[in-house]
C-alpha positions as a LaTeX table, in Angstrom:
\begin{tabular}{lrrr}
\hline
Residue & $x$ (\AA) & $y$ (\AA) & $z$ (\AA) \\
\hline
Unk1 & $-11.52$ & 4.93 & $-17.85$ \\
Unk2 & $-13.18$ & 5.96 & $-14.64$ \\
Unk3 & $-13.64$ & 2.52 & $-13.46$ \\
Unk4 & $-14.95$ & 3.35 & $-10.07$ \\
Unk5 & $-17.40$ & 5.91 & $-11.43$ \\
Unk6 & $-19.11$ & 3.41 & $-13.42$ \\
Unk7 & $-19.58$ & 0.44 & $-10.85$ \\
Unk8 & $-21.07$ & 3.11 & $-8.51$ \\
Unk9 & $-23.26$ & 4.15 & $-11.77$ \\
Unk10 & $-24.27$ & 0.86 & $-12.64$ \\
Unk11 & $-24.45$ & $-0.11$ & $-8.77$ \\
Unk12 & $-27.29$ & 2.62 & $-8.12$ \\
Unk13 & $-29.09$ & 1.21 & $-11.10$ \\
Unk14 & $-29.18$ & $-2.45$ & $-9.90$ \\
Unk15 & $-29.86$ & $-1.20$ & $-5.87$ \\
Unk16 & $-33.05$ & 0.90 & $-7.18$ \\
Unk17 & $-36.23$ & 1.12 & $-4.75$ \\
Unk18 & $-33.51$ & $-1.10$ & $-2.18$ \\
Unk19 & $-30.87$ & 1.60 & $-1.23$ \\
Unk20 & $-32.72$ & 2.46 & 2.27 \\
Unk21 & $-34.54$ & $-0.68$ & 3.43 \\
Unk22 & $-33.48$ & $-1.62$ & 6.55 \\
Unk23 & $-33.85$ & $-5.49$ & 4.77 \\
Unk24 & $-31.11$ & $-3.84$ & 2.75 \\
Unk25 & $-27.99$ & $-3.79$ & 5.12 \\
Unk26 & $-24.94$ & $-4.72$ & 4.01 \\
Unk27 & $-21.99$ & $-5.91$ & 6.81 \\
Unk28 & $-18.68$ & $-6.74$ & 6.00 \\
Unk29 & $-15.84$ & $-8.61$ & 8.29 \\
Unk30 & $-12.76$ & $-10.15$ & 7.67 \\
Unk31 & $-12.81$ & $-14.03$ & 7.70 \\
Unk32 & $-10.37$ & $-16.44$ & 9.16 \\
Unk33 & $-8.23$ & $-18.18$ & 6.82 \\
Unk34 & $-10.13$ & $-21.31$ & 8.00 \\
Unk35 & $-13.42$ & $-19.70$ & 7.13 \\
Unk36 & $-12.22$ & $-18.53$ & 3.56 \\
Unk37 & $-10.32$ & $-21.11$ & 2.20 \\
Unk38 & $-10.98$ & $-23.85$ & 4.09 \\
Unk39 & $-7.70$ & $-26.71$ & 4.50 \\
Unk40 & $-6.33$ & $-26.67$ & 1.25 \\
Unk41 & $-3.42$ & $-29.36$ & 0.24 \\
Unk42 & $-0.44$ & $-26.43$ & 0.63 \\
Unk43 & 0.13 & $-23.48$ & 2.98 \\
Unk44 & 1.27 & $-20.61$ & 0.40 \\
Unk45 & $-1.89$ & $-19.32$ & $-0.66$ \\
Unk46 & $-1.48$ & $-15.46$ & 0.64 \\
Unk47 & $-4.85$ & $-15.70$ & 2.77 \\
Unk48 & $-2.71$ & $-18.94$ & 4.72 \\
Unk49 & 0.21 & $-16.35$ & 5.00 \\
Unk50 & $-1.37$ & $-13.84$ & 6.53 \\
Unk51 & $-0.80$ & $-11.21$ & 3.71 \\
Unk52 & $-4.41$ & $-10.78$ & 2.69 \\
Unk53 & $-7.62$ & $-11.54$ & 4.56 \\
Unk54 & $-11.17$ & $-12.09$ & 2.68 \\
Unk55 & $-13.83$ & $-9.15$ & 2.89 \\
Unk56 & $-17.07$ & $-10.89$ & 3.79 \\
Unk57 & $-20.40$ & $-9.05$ & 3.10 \\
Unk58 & $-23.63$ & $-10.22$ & 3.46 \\
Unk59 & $-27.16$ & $-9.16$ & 1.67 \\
Unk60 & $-30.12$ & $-11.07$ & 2.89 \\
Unk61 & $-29.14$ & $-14.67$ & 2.26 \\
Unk62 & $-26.25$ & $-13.73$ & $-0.41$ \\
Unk63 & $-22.49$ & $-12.98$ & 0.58 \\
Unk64 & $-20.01$ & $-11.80$ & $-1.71$ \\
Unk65 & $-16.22$ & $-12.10$ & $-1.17$ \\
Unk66 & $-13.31$ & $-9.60$ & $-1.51$ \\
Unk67 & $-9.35$ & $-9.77$ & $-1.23$ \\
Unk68 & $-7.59$ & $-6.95$ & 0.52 \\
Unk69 & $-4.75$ & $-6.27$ & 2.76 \\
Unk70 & $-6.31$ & $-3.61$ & 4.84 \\
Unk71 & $-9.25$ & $-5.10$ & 6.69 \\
Unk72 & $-11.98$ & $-3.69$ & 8.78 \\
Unk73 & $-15.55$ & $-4.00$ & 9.70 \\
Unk74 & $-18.76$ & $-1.52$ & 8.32 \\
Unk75 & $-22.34$ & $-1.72$ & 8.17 \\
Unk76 & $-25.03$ & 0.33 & 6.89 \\
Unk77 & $-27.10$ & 0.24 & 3.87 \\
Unk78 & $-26.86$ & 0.66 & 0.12 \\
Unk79 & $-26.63$ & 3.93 & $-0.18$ \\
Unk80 & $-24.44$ & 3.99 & 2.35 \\
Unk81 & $-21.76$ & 2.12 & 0.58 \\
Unk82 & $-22.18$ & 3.17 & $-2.66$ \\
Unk83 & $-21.53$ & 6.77 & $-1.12$ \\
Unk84 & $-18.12$ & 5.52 & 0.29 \\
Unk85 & $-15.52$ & 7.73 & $-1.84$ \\
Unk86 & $-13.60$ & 4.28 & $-2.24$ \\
Unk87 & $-10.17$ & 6.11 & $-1.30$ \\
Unk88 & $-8.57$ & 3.16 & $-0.07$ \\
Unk89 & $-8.25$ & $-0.45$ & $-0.10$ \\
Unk90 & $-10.83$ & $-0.78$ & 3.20 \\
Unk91 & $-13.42$ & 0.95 & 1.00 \\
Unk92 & $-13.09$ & $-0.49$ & $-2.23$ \\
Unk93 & $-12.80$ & $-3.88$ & $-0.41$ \\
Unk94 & $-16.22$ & $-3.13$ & 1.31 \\
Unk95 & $-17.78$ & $-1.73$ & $-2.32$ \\
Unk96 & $-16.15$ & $-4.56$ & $-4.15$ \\
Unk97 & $-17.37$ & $-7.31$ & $-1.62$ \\
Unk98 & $-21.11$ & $-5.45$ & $-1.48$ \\
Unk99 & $-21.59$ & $-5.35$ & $-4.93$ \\
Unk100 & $-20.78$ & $-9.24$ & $-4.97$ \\
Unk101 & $-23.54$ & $-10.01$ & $-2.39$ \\
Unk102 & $-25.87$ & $-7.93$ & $-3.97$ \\
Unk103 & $-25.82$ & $-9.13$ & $-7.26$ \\
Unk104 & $-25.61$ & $-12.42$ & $-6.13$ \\
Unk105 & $-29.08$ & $-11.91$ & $-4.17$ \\
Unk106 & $-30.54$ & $-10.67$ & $-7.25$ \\
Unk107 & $-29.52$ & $-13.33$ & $-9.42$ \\
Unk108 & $-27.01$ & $-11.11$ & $-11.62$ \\
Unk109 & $-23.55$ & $-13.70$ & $-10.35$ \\
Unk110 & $-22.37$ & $-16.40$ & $-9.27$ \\
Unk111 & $-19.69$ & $-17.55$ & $-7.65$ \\
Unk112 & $-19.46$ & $-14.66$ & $-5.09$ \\
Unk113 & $-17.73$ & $-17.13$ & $-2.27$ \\
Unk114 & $-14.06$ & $-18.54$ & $-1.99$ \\
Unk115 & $-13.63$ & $-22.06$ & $-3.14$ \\
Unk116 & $-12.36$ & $-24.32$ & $-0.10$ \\
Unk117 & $-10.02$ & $-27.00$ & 0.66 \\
Unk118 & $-9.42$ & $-29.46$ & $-2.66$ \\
Unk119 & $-10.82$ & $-27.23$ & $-5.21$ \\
Unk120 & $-7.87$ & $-24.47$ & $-5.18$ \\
Unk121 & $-5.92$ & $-27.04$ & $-6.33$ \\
Unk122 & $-8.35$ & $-28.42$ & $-8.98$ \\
Unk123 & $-9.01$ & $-24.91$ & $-10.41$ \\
Unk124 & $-5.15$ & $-24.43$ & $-11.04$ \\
Unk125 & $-5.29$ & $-27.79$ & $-12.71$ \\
Unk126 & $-7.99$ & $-27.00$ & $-14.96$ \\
Unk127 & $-6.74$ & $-23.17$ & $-15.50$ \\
Unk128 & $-3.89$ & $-25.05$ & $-18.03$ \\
Unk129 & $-6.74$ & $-26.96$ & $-20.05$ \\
Unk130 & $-8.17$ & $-23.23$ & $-20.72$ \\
Unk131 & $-5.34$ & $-21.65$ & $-21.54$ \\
Unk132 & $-4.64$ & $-24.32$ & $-23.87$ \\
Unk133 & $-8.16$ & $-24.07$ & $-25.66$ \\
Unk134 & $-8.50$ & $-20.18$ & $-26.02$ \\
Unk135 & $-4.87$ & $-19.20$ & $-26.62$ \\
Unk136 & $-3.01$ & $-22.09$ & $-27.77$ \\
Unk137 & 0.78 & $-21.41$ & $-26.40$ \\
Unk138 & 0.79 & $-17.75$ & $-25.23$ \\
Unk139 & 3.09 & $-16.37$ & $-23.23$ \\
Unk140 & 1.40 & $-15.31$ & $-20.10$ \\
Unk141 & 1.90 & $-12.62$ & $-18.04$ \\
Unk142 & 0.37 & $-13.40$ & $-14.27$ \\
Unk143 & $-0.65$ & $-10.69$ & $-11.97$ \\
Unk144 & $-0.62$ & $-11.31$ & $-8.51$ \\
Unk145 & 1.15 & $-14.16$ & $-6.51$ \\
Unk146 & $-1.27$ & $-17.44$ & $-6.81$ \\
Unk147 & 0.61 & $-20.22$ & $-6.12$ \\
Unk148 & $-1.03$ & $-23.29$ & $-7.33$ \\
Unk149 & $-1.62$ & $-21.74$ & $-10.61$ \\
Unk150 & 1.71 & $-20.52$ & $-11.30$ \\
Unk151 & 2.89 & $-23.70$ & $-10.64$ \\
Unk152 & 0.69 & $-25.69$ & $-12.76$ \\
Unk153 & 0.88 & $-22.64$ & $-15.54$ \\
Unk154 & 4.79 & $-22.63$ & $-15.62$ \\
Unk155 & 5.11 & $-26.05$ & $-16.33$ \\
Unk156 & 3.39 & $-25.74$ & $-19.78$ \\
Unk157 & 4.26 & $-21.96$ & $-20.76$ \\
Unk158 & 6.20 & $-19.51$ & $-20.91$ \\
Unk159 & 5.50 & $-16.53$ & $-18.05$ \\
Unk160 & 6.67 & $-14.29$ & $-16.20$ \\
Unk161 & 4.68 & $-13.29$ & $-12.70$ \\
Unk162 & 4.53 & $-9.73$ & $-11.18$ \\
Unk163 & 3.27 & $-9.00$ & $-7.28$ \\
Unk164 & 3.04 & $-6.44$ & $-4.99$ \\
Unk165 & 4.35 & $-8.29$ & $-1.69$ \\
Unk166 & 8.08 & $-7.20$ & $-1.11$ \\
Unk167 & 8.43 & $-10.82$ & 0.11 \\
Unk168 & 7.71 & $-12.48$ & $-2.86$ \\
Unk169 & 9.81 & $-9.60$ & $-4.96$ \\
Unk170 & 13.29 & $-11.02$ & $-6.22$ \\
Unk171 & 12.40 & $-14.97$ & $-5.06$ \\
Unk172 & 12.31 & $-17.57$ & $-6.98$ \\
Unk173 & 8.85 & $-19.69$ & $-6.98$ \\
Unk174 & 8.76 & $-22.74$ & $-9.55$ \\
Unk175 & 11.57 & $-21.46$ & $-11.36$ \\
Unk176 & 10.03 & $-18.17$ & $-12.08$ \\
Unk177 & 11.78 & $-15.11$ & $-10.56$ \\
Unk178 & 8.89 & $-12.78$ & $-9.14$ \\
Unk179 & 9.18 & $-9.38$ & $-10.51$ \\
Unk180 & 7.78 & $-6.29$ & $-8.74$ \\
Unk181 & 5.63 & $-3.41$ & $-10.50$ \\
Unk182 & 7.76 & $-1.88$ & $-12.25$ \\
Unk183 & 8.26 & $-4.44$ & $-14.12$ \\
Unk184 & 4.40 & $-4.45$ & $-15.24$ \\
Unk185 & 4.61 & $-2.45$ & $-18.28$ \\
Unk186 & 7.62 & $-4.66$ & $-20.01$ \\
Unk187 & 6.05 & $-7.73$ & $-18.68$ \\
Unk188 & 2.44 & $-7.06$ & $-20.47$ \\
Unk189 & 4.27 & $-5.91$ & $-23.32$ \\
Unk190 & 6.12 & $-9.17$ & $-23.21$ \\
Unk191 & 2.65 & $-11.17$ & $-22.43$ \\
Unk192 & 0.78 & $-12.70$ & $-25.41$ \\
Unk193 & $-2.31$ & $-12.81$ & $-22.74$ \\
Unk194 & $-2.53$ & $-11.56$ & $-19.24$ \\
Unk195 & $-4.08$ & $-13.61$ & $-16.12$ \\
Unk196 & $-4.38$ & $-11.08$ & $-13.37$ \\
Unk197 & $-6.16$ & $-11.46$ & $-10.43$ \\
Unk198 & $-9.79$ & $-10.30$ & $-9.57$ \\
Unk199 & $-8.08$ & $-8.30$ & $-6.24$ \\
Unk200 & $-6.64$ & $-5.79$ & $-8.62$ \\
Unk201 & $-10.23$ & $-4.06$ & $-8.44$ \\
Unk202 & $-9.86$ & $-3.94$ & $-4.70$ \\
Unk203 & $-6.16$ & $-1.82$ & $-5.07$ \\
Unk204 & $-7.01$ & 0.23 & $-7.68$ \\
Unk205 & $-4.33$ & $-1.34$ & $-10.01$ \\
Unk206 & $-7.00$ & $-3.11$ & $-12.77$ \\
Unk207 & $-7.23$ & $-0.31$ & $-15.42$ \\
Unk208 & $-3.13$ & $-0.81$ & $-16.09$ \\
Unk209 & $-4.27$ & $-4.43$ & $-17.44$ \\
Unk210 & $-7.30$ & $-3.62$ & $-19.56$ \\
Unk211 & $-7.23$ & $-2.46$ & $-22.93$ \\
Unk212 & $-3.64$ & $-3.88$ & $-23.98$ \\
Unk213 & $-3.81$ & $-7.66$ & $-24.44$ \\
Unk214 & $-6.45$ & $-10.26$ & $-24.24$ \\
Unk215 & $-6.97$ & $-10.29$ & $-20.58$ \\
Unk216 & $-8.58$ & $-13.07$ & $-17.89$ \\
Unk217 & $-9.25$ & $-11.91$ & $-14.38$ \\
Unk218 & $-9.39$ & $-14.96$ & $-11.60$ \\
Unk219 & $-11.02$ & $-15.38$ & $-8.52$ \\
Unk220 & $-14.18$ & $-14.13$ & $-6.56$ \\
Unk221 & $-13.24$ & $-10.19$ & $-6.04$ \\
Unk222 & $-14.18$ & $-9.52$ & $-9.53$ \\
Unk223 & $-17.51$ & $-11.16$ & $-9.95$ \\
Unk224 & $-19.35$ & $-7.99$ & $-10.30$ \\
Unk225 & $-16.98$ & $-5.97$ & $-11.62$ \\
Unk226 & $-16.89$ & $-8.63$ & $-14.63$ \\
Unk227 & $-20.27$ & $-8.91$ & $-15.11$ \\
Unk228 & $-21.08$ & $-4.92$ & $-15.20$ \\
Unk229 & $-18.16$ & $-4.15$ & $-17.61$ \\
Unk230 & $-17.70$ & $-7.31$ & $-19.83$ \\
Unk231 & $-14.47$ & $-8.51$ & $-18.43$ \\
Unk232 & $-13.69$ & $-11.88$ & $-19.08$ \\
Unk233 & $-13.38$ & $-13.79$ & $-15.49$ \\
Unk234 & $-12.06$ & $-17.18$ & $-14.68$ \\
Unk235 & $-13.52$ & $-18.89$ & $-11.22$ \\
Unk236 & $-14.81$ & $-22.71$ & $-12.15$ \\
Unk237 & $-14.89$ & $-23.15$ & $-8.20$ \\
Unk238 & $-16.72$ & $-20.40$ & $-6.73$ \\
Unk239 & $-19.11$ & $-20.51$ & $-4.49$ \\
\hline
\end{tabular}
C-alpha cells in the first residue's frame, strides 16, 4: 500500500485552487511540553520526557498537531509541502501536521490539537469503556508507549505493549514488560485487536498494523490520515 502516495493524492485534491495563495502558508514549530499538553496529573507522557515534541502547523485560523522525534521549523505553501519527498520523520511530521490544519480549516476534522492537563487522564479512562463495547475481552496489542492508557488498559485485559524508545525496551511499566519491534509481528499475531498510536504515520511504521486485525489508531497525528483512508481513530479529547 503506498500510503504516502495517496495522502499526497488525496491532499492535492482537497488543497485545489489554494496550493499558491499566499493566504495559504503553512508554518510548523515544535511546541513546549507546556504548550502541548498542558499540566497533566503524571510526568511520563513521552512529550513530558523529552522523547517526542508536538509538530505545530498552522492554516489560517486552523492548527493541526503531529508527534515526532526529529523536530524542526518550515514554512511555505501548499504545494510546497505536499512536494516534500517525506524521507524522514521532519517531513512527514510537517506533511502529517499540514494536512491536520488544513482539513481542519476546511471543515473535513476535528480534533487536530493535543488534549491538555485533566483530559489525558480522562481519555485513558474512557478508552476501557470502548474497548469493552466494540470488542468485548480482546487481547490487545498496544503500539507505542502511552502511559495512562496502558495503565488503565492492563488492568482489565490482557496485552502486551511494543515501543520504539530503547528506554522503555526490557522495563517493566504496570506489570507489562515493554517489548521492542521485533517483537511486532508475534505480538499482532498474538493481539485479538491492535491500539496503535496515530504517530506511527509520522515514522513510517503504520502500514505493518493495517490489514491484519481490527485496528484503532489514538491521538491527534492521525486525524487526516483517518479520515482520507477510513481508518478507525480514537481521540474523545481533541482539540
Amino acid at each position: 500500500m503506498d500510503l504516502y502516495g495517496l495522502l499526497k493524492s488525496e491532499f492535492k485534491k482537497i488543497a485545489d485552487g489554494i496550493m499558491d495563495e499566499h493566504i495559504a502558508v503553512v508554518s510548523a514549530r515544535t511546541l513546549t511540553p507546556k504548550e502541548a499538553i498542558g499540566t497533566p496529573d503524571r510526568d511520563d507522557y513521552p512529550l513530558l520526557k523529552g522523547k517526542e515534541v508536538m509538530v505545530e502547523a498552522v492554516f489560517r485560523d486552523a492548527k493541526g498537531h503531529a508527534f515526532t522525534d526529529m523536530p524542526g521549523r518550515l514554512e511555505g505553501t501548499l504545494r510546497d509541502i505536499i512536494e516534500l519527498p517525506l524521507s524522514n520523520n521532519f517531513q512527514r511530521a510537517v506533511f502529517i501536521a499540514s494536512l491536520n490544519a488544513v482539513m481542519r480549516a476546511l471543515g473535513l476534522v476535528e480534533g487536530s490539537v493535543h488534549c491538555r492537563d485533566k483530559e489525558p487522564a480522562s481519555c485513558a479512562r474512557q478508552l476501557v469503556e470502548t474497548v469493552k463495547e466494540k470488542f468485548g475481552a480482546p487481547r490487545i496489542a498496544f503500539i507505542g508507549f502511552q502511559p495512562a492508557m496502558i495503565e488503565q488498559l492492563s488492568g482489565s485485559f490482557p496485552m502486551r505493549v511494543i515501543d520504539l524508545d530503547e528506554d522503555n525496551i526490557g522495563k517493566e511499566k504496570f506489570g507489562l514488560i515493554v517489548e521492542g519491534p521485533e517483537a511486532t509481528e508475534e505480538v499482532l499475531s498474538w493481539g485479538d485487536v491492535v491500539l496503535a498510536t496515530g504517530s506511527t504515520c509520522v515514522n513510517g511504521t503504520i502500514t505493518r498494523f493495517i490489514g491484519k486485525k481490527p485496528v484503532v489508531f489514538y491521538g491527534v497525528s492521525v486525524a487526516g490520515v483517518a479520515k482520507v483512508c477510513g481508518f478507525e481513530r480514537y481521540c474523545p479529547y481533541g482539540h
